[in-house]
C-alpha positions in Angstrom: 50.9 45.3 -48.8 50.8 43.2 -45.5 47.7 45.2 -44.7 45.7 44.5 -47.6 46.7 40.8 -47.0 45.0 40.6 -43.6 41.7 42.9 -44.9 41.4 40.1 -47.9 41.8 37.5 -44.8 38.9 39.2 -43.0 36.4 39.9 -45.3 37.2 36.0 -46.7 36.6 34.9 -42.8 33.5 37.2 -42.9 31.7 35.5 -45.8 32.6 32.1 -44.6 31.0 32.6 -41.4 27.4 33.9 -43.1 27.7 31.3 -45.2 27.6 29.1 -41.7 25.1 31.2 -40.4 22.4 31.0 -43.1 23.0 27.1 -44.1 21.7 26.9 -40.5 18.8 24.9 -42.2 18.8 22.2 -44.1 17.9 22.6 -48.1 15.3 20.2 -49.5 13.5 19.5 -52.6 9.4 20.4 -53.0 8.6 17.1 -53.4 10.4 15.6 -50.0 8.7 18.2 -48.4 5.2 17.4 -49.8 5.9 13.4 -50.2 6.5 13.1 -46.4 4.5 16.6 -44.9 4.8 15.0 -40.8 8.3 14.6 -41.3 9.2 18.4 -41.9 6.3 19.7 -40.0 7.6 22.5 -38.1 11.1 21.9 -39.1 13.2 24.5 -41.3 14.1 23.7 -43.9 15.7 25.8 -47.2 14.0 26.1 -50.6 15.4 27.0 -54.0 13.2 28.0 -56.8 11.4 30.2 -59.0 8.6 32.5 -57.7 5.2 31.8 -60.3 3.1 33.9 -58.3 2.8 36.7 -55.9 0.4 38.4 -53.7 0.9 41.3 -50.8 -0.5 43.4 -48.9 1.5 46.1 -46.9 4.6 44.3 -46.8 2.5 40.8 -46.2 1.4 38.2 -48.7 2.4 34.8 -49.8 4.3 33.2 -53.2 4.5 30.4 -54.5 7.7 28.5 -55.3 8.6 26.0 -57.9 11.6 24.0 -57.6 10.7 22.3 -60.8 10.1 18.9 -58.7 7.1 20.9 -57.5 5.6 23.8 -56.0 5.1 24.9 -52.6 3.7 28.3 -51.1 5.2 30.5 -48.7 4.1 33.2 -46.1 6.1 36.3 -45.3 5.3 39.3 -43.1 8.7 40.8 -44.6 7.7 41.5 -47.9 7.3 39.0 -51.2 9.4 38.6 -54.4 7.9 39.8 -57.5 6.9 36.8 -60.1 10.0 35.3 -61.9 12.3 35.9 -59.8 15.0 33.5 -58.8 14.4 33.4 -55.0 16.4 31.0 -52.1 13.8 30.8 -48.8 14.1 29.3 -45.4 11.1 28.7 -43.2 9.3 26.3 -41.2 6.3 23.6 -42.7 3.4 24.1 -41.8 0.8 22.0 -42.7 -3.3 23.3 -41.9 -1.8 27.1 -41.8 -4.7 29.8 -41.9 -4.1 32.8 -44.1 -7.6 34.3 -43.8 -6.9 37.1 -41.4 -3.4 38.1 -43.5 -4.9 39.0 -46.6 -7.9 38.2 -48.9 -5.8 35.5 -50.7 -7.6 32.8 -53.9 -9.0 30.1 -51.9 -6.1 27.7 -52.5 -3.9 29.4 -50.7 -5.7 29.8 -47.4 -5.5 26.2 -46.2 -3.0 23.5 -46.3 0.8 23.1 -46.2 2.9 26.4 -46.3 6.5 27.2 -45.2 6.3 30.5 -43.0 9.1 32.4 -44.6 12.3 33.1 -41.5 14.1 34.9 -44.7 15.0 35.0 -48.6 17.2 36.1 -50.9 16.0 36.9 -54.6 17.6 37.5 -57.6 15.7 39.2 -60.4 
């Protein structure tokens, strides 16, 4: 019974510290980010949201996430979510980001402000 006890302890102790390890960055709303671009301009920041669309390319592409206060799109060379799912995303802003050489990606996407995905979670 004691042992049990103390594997419950660790794996509790274990979660907690990932927990730590990922909030590393701090969570933000679309339209802080976009309302004041300098301010989180190379920054990381967190992003929760809903993915509305989805391009890739072996393994690299770009989404876009809406947070329902807006929508902001986001580069990974780790792979994309598929559209609709329920995705969290930390990255750094970057604003004037170049996605030609990537992949052929619509027009709108190429330029502008992007967060350049560290990691994400998605839940389908």
């Amino acid at each position: 019974m004691q042992r049990f006890k103390y594997g419950r302890a660790s794996v509790l102790v274990t979660l907690v510290l990932l927990m730590l390890f990922l909030a590393g960055c701090e969570e933000k709303k679309i339209n802080e980010i976009m309302a004041d671009p300098q301010r989180y301009s190379n920054r990381e920041v967190g992003v929760v949201g809903n993915v509305v669309q989805s391009y890739s390319v072996l393994g690299k592409g770009a989404y876009q996430v809406d947070d329902g206060t807006g929508k902001l799109w986001v580069v990974s060379d780790k792979g994309v979510p598929r559209k609709g799912a329920r995705v969290g995303v930390r990255g750094k802003i970057r604003d004037g980001f170049d996605l030609g050489h990537l992949v052929k990606l619509p027009e709108v996407i190429s330029s502008g402000m992007v967060m350049v995905e560290a990691a994400h979670k998605a839940r389908y």
